[in-house]
C-alpha positions in Angstrom: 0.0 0.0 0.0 2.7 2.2 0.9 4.2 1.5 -2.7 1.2 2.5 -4.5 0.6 5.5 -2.5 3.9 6.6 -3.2 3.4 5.7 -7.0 0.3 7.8 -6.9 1.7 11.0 -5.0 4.2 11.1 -8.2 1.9 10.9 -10.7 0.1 14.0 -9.0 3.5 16.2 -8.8 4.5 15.0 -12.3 0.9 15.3 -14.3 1.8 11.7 -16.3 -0.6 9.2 -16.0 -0.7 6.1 -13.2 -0.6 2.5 -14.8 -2.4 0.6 -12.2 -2.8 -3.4 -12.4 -4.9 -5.0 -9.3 -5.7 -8.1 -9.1 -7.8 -9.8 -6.3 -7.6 -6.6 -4.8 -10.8 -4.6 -5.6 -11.9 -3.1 -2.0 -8.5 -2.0 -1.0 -7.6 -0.7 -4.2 -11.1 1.3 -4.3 -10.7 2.6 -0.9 -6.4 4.3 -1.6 -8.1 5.5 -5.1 -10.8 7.5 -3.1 -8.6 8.3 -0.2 -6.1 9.5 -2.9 -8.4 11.7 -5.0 -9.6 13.4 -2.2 -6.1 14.6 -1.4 -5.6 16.0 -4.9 -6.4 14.6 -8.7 -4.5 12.2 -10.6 -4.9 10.6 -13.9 -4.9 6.7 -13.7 -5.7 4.1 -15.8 -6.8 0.8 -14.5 -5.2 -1.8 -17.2 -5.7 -5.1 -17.8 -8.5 -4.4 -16.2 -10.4 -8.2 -14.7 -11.2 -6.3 -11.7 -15.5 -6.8 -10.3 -18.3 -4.1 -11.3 -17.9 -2.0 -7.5 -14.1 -1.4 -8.3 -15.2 -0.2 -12.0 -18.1 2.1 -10.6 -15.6 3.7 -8.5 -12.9 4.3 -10.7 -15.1 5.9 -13.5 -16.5 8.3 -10.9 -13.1 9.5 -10.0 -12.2 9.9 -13.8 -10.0 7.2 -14.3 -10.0 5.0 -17.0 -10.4 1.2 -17.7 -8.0 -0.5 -20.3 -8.9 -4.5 -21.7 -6.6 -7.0 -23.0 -7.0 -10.2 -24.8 -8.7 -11.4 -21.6 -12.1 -9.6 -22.7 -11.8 -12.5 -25.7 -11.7 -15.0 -23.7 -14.6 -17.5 -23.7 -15.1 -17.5 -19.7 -15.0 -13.9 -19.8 -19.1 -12.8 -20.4 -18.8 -11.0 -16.8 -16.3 -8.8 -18.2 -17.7 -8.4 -21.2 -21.0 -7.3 -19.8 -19.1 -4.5 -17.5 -17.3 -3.3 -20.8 -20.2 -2.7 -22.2 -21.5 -0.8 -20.0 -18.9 1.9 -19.3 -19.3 5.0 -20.9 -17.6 5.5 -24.1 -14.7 7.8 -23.1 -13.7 6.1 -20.3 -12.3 2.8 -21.9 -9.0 1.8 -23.9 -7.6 -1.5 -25.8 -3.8 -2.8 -25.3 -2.6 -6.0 -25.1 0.2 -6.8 -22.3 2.8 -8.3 -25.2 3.8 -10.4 -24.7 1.5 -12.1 -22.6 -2.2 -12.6 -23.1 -3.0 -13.3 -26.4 -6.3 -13.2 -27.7 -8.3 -16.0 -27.9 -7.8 -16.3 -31.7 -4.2 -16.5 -30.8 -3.9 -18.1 -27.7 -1.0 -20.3 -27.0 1.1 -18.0 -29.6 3.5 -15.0 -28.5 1.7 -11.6 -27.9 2.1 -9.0 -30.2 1.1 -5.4 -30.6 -1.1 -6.0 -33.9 -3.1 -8.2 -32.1 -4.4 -5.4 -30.4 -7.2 -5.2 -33.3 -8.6 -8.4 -32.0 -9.6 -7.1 -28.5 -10.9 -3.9 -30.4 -13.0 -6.3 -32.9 -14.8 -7.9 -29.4 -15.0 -4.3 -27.2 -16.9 -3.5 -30.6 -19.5 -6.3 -31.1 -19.7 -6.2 -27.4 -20.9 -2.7 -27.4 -22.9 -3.2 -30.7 -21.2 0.1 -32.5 -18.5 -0.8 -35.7 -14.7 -1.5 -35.2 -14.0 1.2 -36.7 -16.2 3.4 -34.3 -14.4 1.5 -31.2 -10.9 2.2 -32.8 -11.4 5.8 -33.0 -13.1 6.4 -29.6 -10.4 4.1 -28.0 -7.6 5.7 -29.7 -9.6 9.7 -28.9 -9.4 8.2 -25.0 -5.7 7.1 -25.0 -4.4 10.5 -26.4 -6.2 12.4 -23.8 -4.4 10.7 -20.7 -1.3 10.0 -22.4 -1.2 14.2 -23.3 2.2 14.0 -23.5 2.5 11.6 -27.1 1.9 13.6 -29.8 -1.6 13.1 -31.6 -1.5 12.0 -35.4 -2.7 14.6 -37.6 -6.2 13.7 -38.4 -5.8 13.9 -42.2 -3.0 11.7 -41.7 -4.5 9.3 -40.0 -7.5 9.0 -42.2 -5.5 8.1 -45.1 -3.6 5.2 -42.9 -7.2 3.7 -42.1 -7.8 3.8 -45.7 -5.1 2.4 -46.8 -4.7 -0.9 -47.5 -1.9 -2.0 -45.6 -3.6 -0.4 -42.4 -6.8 -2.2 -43.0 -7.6 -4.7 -40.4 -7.4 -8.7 -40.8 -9.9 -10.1 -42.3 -11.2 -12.0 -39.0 -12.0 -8.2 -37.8 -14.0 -7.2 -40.8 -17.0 -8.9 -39.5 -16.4 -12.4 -40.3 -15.3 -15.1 -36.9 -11.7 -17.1 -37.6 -12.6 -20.7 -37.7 -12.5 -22.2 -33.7 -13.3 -18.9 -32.6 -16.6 -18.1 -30.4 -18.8 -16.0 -31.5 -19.1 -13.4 -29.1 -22.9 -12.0 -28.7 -23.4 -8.6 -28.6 -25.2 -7.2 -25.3 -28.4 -6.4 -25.7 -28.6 -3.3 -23.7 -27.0 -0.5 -26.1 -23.8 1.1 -24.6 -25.3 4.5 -24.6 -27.8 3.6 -22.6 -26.2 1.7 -20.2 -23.4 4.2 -19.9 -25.7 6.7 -18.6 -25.9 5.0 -15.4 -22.2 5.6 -14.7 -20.6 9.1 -14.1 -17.2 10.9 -14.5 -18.5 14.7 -14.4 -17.5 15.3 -10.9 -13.8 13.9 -11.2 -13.5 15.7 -14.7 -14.6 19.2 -13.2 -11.6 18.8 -10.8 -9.4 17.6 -12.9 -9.3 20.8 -15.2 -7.1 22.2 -12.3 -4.3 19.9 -12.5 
């Protein structure tokens, strides 16, 4: 605890973003997050995120964000996919812990960045909105806590995604690799389940840091 106190009283003085990874540790990790925030505002992102639905609630009401991995693929993982699609749009990111955790297209194989797509392609049907729709909201979330990486130009960027070297596998476009599970899309829409979680109050404070 002391560790990630200290961890967190950094990332205040110094304005950079918190990785935080918890596992098995929901209540305590809750309680320094809303002990911490009280004492001044951080930015934080919870990655790898497996953690329960309390732990979640909390963290988006303090304005942190929530970051899944190839876990979200996973066929045991409908609990986690129900949270992710319920949280609201700018509070969530992709990444995929390379080289661990690959997704469940590529389990048993070595992590890699470009896998990245797949947990994208599932956060999307999840939520019921296009991969292309999760890939720019995701990537809209991760340059507004990591301020400090410069932002693509967004002419630039449009003519990557159009390009054809830039254009996802073909498992992403809508069509499930052989041996994969379909994953069913949640029937409640994200927008409406996002309304019932809130970030205003954390955002208002953090404008000050």
């Amino acid at each position: 605890e002391r560790g990630f106190r200290a961890h967190i009283a950094a990332a205040r003085a110094t304005g950079l973003p918190l990785v935080i990874h918890t596992r098995e540790a929901d209540e305590d990790c809750g309680r320094i997050l809303e002990d911490e925030i009280a004492r001044g505002p951080f930015r934080a992102v919870l990655h790898c995120y497996t953690g329960g639905r309390e732990l979640a609630r909390k963290a988006i009401g303090l304005g942190l964000s929530i970051s899944f991995t190839g876990i979200l693929t996973f066929k045991k993982s409908e609990a986690l996919r129900e949270l992710a699609a319920e949280l609201p749009a700018d509070r969530i990111m992709v990444e995929t812990d390379a080289p661990y955790l690959a997704p469940g297209k590529f389990r048993g194989k070595r992590n890699e960045p470009s896998y990245v797509v797949e947990v994208a392609r599932v956060l999307a049907e999840t939520r019921g909105v296009s991969l292309e729709e999760i890939s720019r909201q995701t990537t809209e979330n991760f340059f507004r806590l990591f301020s400090k990486v410069p932002a693509p130009r967004a002419a630039a960027c449009q003519r990557r995604c159009r390009s054809p070297a830039a254009a996802p596998p073909p498992a992403s476009r809508g069509r499930r690799s052989a041996g994969a599970p379909a994953i069913p899309t949640i029937q409640k829409t994200a927008a409406a389940a996002a309304r019932g979680w809130s970030s205003a109050p954390a955002r208002t404070a953090l404008r000050g840091s």
